[in-house]
C-alpha positions as CSV (number, residue, x, y, z in Angstrom):
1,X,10.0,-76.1,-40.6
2,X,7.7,-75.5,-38.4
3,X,4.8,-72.4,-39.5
4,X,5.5,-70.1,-37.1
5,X,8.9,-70.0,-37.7
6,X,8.3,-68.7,-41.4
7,X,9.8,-65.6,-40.2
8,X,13.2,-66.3,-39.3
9,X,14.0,-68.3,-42.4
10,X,16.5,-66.5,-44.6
11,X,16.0,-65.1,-47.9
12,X,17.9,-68.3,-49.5
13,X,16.2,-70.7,-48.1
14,X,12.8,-68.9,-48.7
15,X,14.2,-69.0,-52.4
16,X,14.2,-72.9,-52.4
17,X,11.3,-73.1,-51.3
18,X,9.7,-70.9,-53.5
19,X,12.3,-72.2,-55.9
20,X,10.9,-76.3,-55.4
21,X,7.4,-74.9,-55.1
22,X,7.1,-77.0,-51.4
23,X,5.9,-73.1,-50.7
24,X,4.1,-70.8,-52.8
25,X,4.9,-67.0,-52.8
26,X,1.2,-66.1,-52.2
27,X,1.5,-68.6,-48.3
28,X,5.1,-66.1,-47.6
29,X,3.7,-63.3,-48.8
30,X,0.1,-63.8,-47.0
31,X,2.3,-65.0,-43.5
32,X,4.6,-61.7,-43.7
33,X,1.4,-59.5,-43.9
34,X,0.2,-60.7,-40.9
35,X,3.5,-60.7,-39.0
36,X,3.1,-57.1,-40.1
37,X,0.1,-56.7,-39.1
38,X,0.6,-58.2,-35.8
39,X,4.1,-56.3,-35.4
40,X,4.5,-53.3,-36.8
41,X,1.8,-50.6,-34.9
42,X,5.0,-51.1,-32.4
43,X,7.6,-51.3,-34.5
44,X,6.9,-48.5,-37.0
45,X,9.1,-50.0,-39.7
46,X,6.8,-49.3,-42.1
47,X,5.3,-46.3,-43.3
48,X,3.2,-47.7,-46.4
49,X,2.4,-51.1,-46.6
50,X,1.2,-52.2,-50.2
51,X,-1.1,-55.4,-49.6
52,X,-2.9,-55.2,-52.4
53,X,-0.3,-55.0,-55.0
54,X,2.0,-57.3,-53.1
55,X,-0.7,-60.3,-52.9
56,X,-0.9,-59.4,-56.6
57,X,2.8,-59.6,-57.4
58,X,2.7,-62.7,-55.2
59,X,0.2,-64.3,-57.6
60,X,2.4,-63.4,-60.8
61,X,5.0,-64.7,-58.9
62,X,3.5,-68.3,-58.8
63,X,1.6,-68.3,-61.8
64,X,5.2,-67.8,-63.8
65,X,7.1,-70.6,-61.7
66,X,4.0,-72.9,-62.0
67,X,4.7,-72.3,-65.8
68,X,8.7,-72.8,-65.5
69,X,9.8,-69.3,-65.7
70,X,11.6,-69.1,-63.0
71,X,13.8,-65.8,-62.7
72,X,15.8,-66.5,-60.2
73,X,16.6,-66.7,-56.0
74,X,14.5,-62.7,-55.7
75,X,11.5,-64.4,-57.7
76,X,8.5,-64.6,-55.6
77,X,10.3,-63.3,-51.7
78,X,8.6,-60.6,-50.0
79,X,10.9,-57.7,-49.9
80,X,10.6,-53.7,-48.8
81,X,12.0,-50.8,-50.0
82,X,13.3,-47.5,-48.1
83,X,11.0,-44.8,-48.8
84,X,13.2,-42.4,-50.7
85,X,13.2,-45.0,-53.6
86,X,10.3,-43.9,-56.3
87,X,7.6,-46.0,-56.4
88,X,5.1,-45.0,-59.2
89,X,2.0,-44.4,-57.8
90,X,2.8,-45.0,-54.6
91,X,3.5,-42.1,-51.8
92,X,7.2,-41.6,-51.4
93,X,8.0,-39.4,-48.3
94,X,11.3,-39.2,-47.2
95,X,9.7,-39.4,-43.8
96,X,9.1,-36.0,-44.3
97,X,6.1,-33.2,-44.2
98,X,7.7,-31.7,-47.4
99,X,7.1,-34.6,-49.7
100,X,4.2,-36.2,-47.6
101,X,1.9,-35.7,-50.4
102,X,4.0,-37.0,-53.3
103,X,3.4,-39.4,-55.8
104,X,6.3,-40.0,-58.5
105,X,4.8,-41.5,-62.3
106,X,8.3,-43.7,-62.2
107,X,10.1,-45.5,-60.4
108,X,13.6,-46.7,-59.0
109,X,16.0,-47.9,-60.9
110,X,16.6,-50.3,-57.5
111,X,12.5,-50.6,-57.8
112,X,12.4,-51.6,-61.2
113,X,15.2,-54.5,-60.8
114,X,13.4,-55.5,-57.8
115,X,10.5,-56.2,-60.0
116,X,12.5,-58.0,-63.0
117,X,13.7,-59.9,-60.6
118,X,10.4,-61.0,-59.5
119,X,10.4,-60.0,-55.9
120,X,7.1,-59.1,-54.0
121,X,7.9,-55.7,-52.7
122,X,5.6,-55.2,-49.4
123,X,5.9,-51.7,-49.1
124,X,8.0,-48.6,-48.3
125,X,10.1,-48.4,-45.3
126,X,10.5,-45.6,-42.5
127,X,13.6,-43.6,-41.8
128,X,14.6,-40.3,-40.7
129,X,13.9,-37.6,-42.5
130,X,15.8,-37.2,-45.7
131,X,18.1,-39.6,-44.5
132,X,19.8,-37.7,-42.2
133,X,20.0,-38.4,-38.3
134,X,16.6,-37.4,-36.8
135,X,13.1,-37.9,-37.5
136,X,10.0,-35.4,-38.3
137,X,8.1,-34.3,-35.1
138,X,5.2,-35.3,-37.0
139,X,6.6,-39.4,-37.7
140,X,7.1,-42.1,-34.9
141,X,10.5,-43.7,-35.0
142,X,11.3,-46.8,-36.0
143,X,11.1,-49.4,-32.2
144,X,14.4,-51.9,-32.0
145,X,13.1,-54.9,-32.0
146,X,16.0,-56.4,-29.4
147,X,15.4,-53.5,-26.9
148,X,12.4,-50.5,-27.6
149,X,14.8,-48.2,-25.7
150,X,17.7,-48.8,-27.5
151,X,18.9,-47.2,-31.2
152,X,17.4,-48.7,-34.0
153,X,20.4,-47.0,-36.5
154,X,20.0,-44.5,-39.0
155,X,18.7,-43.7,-41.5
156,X,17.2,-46.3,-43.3
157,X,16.1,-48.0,-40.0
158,X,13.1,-49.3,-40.9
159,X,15.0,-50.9,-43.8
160,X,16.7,-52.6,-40.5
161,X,14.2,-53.1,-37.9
162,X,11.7,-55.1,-40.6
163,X,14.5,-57.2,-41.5
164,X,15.5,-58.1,-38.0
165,X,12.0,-58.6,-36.7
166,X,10.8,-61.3,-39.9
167,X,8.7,-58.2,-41.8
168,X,10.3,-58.9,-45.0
169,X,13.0,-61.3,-46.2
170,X,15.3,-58.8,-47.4
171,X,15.5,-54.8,-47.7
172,X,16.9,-51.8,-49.4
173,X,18.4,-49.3,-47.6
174,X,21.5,-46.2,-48.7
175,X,24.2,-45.2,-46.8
176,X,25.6,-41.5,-47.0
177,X,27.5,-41.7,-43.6
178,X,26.5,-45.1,-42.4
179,X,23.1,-45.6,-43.0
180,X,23.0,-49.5,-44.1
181,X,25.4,-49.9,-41.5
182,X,24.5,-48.5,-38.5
183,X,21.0,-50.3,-38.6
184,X,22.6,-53.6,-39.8
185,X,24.9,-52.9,-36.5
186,X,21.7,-51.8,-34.1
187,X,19.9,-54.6,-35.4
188,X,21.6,-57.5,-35.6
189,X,21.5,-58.3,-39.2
190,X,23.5,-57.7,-42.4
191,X,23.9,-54.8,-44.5
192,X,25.9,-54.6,-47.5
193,X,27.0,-51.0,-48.4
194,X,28.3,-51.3,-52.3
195,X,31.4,-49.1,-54.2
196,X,29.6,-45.8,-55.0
197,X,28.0,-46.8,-58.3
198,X,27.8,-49.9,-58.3
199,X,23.7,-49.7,-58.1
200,X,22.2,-47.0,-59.6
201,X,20.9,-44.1,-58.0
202,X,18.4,-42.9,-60.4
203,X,15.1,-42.1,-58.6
204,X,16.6,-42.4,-55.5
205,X,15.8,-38.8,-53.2
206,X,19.5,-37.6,-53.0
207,X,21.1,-36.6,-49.5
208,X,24.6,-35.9,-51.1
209,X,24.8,-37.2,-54.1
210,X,28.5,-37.7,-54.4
211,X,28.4,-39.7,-51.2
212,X,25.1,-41.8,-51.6
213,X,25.4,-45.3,-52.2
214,X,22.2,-47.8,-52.4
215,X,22.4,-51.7,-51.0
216,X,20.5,-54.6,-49.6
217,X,20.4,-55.3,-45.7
218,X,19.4,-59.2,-44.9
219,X,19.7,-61.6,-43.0
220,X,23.0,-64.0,-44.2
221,X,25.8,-62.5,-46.5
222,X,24.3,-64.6,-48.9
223,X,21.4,-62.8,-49.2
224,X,23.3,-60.1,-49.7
225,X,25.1,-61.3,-52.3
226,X,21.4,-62.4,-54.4
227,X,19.8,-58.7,-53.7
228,X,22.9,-57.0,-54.9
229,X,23.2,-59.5,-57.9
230,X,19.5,-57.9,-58.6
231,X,19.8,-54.4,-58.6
232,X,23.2,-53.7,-60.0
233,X,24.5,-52.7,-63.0
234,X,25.0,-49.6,-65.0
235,X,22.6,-47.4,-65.6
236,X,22.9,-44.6,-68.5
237,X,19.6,-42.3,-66.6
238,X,23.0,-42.1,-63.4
239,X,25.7,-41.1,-64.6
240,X,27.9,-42.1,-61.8
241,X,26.8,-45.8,-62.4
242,X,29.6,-48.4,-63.1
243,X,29.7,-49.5,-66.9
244,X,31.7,-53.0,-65.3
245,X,29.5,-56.1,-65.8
246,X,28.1,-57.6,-62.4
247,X,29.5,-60.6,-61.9
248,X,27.4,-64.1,-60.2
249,X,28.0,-63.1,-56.7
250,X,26.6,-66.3,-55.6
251,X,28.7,-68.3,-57.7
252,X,32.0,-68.2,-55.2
253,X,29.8,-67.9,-52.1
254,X,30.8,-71.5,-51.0
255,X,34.8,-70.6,-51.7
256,X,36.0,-69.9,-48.3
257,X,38.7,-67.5,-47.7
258,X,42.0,-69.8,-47.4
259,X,45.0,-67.3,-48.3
260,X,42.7,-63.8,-48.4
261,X,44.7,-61.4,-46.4
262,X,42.5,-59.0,-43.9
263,X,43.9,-56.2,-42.0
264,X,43.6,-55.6,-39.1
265,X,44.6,-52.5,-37.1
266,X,44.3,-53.2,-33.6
267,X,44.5,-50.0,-32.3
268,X,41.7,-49.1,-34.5
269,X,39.4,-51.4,-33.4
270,X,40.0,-50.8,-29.8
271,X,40.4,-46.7,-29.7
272,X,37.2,-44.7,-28.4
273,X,35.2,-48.5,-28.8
274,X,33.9,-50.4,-26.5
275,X,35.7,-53.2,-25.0
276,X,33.3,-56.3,-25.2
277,X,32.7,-55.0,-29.1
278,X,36.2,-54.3,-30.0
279,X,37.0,-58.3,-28.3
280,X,34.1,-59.3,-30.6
281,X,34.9,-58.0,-33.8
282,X,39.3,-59.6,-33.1
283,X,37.5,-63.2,-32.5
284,X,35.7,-62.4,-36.1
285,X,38.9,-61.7,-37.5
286,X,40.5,-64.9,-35.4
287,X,37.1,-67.2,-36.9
288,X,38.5,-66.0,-40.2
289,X,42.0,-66.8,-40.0
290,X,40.7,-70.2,-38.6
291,X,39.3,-70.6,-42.0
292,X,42.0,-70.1,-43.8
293,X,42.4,-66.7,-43.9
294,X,45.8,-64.5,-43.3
295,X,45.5,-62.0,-40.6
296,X,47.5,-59.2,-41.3
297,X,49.0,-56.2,-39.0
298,X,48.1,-52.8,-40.6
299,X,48.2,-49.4,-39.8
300,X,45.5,-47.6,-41.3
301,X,44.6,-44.0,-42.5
302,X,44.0,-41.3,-39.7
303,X,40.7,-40.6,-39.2
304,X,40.2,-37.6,-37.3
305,X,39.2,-35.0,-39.2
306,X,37.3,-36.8,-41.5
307,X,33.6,-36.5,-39.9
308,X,34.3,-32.7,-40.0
309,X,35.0,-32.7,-43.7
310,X,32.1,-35.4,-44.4
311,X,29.9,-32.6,-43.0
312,X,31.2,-30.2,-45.0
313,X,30.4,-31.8,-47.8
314,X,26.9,-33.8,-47.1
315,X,25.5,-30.4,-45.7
316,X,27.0,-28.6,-49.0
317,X,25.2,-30.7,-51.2
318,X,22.0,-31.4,-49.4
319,X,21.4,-27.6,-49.5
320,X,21.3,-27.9,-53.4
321,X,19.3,-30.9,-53.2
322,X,17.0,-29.3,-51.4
323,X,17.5,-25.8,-53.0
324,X,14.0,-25.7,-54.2
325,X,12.2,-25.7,-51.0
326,X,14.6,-24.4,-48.5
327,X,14.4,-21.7,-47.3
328,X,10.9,-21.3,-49.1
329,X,9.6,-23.6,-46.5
330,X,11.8,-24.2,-44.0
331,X,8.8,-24.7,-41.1
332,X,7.9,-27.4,-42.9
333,X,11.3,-29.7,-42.2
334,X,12.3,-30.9,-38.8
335,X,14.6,-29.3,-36.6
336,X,17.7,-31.9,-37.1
337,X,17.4,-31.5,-41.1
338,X,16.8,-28.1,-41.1
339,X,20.1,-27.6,-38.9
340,X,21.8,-29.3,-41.8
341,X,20.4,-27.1,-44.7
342,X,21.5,-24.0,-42.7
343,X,24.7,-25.2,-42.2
344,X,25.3,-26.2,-45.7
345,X,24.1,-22.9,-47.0
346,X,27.0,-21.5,-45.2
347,X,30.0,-23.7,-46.5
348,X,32.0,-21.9,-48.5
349,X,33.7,-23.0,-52.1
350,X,36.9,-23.2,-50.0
351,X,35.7,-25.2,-47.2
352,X,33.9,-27.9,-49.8
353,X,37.9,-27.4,-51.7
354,X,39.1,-28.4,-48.6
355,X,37.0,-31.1,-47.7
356,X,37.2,-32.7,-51.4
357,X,40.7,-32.5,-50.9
358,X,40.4,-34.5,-47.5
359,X,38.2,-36.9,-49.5
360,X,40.7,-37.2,-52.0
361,X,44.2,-37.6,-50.0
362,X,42.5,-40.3,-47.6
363,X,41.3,-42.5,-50.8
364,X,44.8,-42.6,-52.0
365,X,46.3,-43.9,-49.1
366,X,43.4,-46.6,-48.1
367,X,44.7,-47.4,-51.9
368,X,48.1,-48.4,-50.8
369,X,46.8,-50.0,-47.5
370,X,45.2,-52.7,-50.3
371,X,48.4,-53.2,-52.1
372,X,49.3,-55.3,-49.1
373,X,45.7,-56.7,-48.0
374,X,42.6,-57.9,-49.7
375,X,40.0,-56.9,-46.5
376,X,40.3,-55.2,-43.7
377,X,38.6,-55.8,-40.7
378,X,36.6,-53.4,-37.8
379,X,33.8,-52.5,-36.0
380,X,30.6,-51.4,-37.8
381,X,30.2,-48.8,-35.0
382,X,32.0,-48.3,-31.6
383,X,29.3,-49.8,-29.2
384,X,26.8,-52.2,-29.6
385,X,23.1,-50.0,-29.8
386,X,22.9,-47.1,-27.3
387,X,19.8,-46.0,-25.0
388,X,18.2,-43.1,-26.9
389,X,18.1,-41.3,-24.4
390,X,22.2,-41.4,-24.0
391,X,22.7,-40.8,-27.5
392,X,21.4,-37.2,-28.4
393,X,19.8,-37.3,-31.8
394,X,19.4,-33.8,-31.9
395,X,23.4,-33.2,-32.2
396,X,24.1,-36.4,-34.6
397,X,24.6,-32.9,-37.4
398,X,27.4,-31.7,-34.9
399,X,30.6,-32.4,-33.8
400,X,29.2,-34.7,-30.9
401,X,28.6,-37.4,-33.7
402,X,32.1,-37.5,-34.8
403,X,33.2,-40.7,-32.8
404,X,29.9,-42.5,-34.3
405,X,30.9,-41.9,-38.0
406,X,34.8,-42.8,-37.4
407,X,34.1,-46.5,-38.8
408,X,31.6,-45.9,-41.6
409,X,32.0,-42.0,-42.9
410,X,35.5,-42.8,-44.3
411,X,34.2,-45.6,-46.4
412,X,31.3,-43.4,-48.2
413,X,34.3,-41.1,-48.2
414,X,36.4,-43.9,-50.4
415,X,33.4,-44.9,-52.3
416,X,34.1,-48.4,-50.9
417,X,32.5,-51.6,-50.6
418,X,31.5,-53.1,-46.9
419,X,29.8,-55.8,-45.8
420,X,28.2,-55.3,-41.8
421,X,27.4,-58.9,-40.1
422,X,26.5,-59.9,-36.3
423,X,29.7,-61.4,-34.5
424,X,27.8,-62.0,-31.4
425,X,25.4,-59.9,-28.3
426,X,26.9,-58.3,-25.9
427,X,26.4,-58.9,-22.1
428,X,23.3,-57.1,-22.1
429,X,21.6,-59.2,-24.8
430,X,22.4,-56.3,-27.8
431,X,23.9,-56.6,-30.9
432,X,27.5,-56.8,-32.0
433,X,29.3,-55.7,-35.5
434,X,32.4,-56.7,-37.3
435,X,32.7,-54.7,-40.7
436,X,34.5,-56.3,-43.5
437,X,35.8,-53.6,-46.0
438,X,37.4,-54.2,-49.4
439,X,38.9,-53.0,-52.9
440,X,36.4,-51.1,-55.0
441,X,34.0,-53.9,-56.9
442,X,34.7,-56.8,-54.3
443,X,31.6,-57.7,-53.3
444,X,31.9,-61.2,-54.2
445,X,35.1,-61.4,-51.6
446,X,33.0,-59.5,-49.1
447,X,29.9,-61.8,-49.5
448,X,32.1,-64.8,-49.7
449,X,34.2,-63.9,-46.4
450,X,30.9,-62.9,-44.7
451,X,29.4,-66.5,-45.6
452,X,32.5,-68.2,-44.8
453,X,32.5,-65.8,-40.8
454,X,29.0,-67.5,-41.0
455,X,29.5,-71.1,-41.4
456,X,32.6,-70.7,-38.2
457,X,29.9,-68.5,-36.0
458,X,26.1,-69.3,-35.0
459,X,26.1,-64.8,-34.5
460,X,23.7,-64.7,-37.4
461,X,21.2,-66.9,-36.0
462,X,20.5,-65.0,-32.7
463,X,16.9,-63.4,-33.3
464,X,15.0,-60.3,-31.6
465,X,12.4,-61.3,-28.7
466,X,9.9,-60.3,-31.2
């Protein structure tokens, strides 16, 4: 492989190398940093970049394997981390002016299996502010690196935009609404969103806390699969963690999906989406079933009301996240977050009743959609990545951002697990999505379908002009 070219490799392949010491992690860490460097004052992926302590970690790193401790396919790959996960000593913003200054003594519970598992964490990632939809007036958004006019996704879209342009191997991003997603979609590259608890959430900046969910965004489903093998597990500082042991996600990778049964709702997939996507993500589901899959006709679970009761709720409980400094400084946030706070401080106990009930009724019956498949298949969002100027970030809090949220708000809504990957570009040279969504704790049937989409399709291959 030629130098140059460092970049593109996936996390897996890195990990071999690393792995048969034909490269050491100090040469892909050094190489990263420069692509960084080179990069990223127009990309704006990054907000803190931690050379220092990453060269260092990089040395550790090869010093252990040299020795034969080898911990495993993270040990020694230069990864990033969005910046809401604590990082101690290190500035963790939020992309915001409200937390610019602060400096947590702890970290992540995502941060500190990051680092048992040996990676090189190159620093903290830009998003929007709080995780929400638009960015501080005081912050430069994150620059797609297929198109600088186009969507980049939010929120953790500098989780996706360093991933896609080579300026880490692998990332960490969390999803409320869509946020792995929708960047994994804008970007080209894949984002797995895990069942709520699966990775702990402890030291993890909360937008809604019953709807977070924390998960890798890579390059190949495979990678995926390794990052999430890394950071789950239960966790007794969250409560809401998963007590169920995580399983070798990379042991079935190579399995295929001969006899899986994915549904597929057609009107779904084609209703208020566009047509060269919604063609896109039915070949996906076609590639499948030419490996071996069964493609199943399904109906599933009316979704119209349920970006109006995700609101509800996000708004409801971002205003008590952020209780403590809201109103008391409300000049300080921008204006798209601080429309949210106010609108959370006026949801009433019956409209959150309502909502939870919403939340409730549609996880029941996306229960007895699986009784008959193990997968369903979508879009990740209805077009490939809009001009921003089209898109109107300062509504995505209102109703205007309903048909955005109509493929991913229902699954932070179920609390399950979905695996974004490219199924092609569009005529324009942009991105395309299929979602793959499944039964609470199968991630190793996601990962494994994903890989098996992968080795039918060259869509993961395509790269940014970057």
């Amino acid at each position: 492989m030629r130098a140059d070219a460092l970049h593109w490799t996936s996390l897996m392949e890195l990990a071999e190398r690393i792995r048969t010491r034909s490269l050491s992690p100090v040469e892909a860490t050094t190489a990263t940093l420069e692509r960084i460097d080179a990069l990223d004052a127009a990309l704006h992926s990054y907000i803190t970049v931690l050379r220092e302590r990453a060269l260092e970690q990089a040395k550790q790193a090869e010093r252990e394997i040299s020795d034969g401790r080898y911990r495993g396919p993270l040990h020694g790959v230069p990864v990033a981390v969005k910046d809401l996960c604590f990082t101690r000593g290190v500035r963790t913003t939020c992309a915001s002016k409200i937390l610019a200054d602060f400096v947590p003594d702890y970290d992540a519970a995502v941060v500190e299996r990051l680092s048992r598992a040996g990676a090189v964490v190159l620093g903290k990632l830009n998003m929007t502010e709080f995780a929400l939809s638009g960015y501080h007036p005081d912050r430069p958004a994150p620059v797609n690196p297929w198109a600088a006019d186009r969507w980049p996704g939010v929120s953790s879209s500098g989780s996706g935009v360093a991933t896609a342009a080579g300026l880490c191997f692998g990332s960490i991003g969390t999803d409320t609404g869509g946020s792995i997603r929708f960047p994994s979609a804008a970007c080209g590259v894949v984002g797995l969103k895990p069942t709520y608890g699966r990775v702990s959430r402890y030291g993890v900046f909360p937008l809604a806390e019953s709807l977070d969910h924390v998960g890798p965004i890579a390059r190949r489903s495979a990678d995926a699969a390794a990052m999430l093998a890394a950071i789950a597990g239960h966790d007794a500082r969250d409560p809401t963690s998963l007590r169920e042991t995580v399983p070798d996600y990379l042991a079935s990778i190579d399995a295929g999906v001969r006899g899986v049964r994915i549904g597929v709702d057609e009107r779904y997939c084609r209703e208020e989406v566009d047509p060269e996507l919604a063609e896109a993500v039915l070949g996906a589901a076609r590639a499948l079933a030419g490996q071996g899959a069964e493609l199943r006709e399904v109906e599933f679970p009316d979704v119209g009301e349920i970006a109006r009761w995700w609101f509800a709720i996000c708004s409801a409980e971002a205003a008590w996240a952020h209780e403590g400094t809201y109103p008391s400084r409300a000049d300080d946030y921008g204006p798209d977050f601080r429309r949210l706070l106010e609108q959370g401080a006026r949801v009433r106990g019956a409209d959150y009743a309502r909502a939870h009930a919403a939340r409730e009724a549609f996880r029941g019956r996306l229960r007895a959609l699986f009784e008959d498949v193990d997968l369903i298949a979508c879009p990740s969002m209805p077009a490939p990545p809009p001009r921003l100027a089209e898109l109107g970030l300062e509504t995505a809090s209102q109703v205007s951002a309903r048909p955005l949220l109509r493929f991913t708000a229902p699954f932070d809504f179920s609390g399950s697990p979905t695996l974004s990957l490219p199924c092609g570009l569009s005529r324009e040279g942009l991105p395309l999505s299929v979602q793959l969504v499944g039964r609470h704790l199968s991630e190793d049937l996601l990962c494994r379908a994903g890989h098996a989409y992968e080795q039918a399709s060259d869509a993961h291959a395509r790269t940014p002009p970057v």
